[in-house]
N, C-alpha and C positions, 0 to 999 in steps of 0.2 A: 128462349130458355131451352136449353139442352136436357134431357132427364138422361144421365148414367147409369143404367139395368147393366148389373154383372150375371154372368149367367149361376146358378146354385155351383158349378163344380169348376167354378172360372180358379185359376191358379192351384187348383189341386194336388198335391204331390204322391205318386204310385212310385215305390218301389219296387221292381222288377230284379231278380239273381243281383242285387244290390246298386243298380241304375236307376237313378231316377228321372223320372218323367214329370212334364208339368203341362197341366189343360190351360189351354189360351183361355183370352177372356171370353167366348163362347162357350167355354164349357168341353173344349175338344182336345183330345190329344193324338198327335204328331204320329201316326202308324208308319211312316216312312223311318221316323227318328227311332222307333225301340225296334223295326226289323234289322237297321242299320248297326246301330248302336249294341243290341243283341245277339248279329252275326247269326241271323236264322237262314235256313237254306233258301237258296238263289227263286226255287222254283214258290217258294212261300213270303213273293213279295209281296204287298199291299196291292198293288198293278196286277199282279195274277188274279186276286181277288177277284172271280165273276162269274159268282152264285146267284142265283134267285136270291140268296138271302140280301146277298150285297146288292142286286139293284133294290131290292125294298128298301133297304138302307139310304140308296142314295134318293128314292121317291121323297122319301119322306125328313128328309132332308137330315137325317143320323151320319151320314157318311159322305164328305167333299171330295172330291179329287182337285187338285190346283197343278194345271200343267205348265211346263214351263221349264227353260235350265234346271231349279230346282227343284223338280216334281215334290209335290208332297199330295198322301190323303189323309184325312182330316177324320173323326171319328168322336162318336159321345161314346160316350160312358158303356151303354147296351151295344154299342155298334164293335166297341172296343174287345169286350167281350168274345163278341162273336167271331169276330175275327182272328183273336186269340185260338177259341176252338176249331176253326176250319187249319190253323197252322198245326194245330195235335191237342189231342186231350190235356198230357200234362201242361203244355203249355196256357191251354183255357185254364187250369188250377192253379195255375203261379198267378196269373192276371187276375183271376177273378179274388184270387188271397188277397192281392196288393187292394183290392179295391175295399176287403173286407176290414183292413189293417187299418184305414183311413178311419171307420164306425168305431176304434175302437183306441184311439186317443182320446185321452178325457176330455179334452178343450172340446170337442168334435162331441162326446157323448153327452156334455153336461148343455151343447146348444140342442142339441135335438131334445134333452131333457125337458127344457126351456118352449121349443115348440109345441113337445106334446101339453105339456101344461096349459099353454095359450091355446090347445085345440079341444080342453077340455079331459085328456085325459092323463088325470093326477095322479092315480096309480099306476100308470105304466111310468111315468117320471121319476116319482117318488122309489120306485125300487131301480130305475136306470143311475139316479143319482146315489142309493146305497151302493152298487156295481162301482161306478166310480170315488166312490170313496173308501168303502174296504181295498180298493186296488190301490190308494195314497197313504193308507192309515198302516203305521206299522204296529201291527198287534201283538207281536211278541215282545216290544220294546216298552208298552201298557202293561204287560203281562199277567193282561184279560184277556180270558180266550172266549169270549161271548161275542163275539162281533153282530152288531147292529142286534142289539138288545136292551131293555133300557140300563143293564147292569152295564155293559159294556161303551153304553155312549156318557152316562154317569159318569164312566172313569176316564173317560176322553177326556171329558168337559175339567174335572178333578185338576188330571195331569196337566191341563192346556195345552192341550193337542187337537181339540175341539172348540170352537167357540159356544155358548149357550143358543145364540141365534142357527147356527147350522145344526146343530143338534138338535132344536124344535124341527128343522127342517128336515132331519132326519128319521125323525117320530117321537123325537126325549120328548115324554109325558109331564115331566116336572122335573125340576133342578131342585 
């Protein structure tokens, strides 16, 4: 019997100056493909890379090099990062943006919501999942301006723009 472990950021999508990138099933993504793909200076290739920081990278097994006709180096998440910023500061804030962009899709927000619940903490959840839903709820279109209050989830529920179930699960005290 095989057991399939994906890594947490296996297939991941970062948007870079409107490129997108995608983490292998490791959890890594392609530093050869967004220096390339990017058109960053010659002397700021992934190959150049050789910092202290980058061999602790590759210690620790954050950072691959794959040699070969088609070199590639290989990178997680932190590794990515960092190497972002040894290419220039702005560019460390575009990448580290793209990474923050990912936390802030709701499919993405409402599973870590999900987590923290399962790790015990309900209150960081419970207000992750009002975040994601005042960001879907059109308030003006209710034209209740109390959002996530029980006036305001009342009139959700009213209009049926709410279910009564998500709305317990929002904090509605009583329907």
């Amino acid at each position: 019997m095989t057991i399939d472990i994906q890594h947490k950021h296996a297939s991941h999508v970062i948007i870079i100056e409107g490129q997108a990138f995608k983490a292998n099933d490791f959890g890594m993504w392609d530093l050869t493909d967004i220096w390339q793909t990017l058109k960053l200076a010659k002397g700021k290739a992934p190959a150049q890379w050789r910092t202290k920081q980058a061999q602790r990278f590759l210690d620790m097994q954050n950072l691959q090099v794959i040699q070969g006709r088609a070199a590639q180096t290989l990178a997680t998440k932190r590794a990515t990062i960092e190497f972002a910023g040894w290419v220039s500061d702005e560019f460390k804030d575009m990448v580290y943006d793209a990474f923050e962009a990912i936390l802030e899709m709701p499919e993405v927000a409402l599973l870590v919501a999900d987590k923290m619940r399962s790790m015990g903490n309900d209150h960081s959840a419970a207000i992750l999942d009002r975040h994601v839903f005042n960001d879907r709820c059109d308030w003006k279109a209710l034209k209740v301006p109390h959002k996530n209050t029980q006036k305001g989830l009342h009139a959700a529920v009213a209009k049926g723009n709410l279910t009564p179930a998500r709305a317990a699960q929002l904090g509605l005290k009583a329907i």
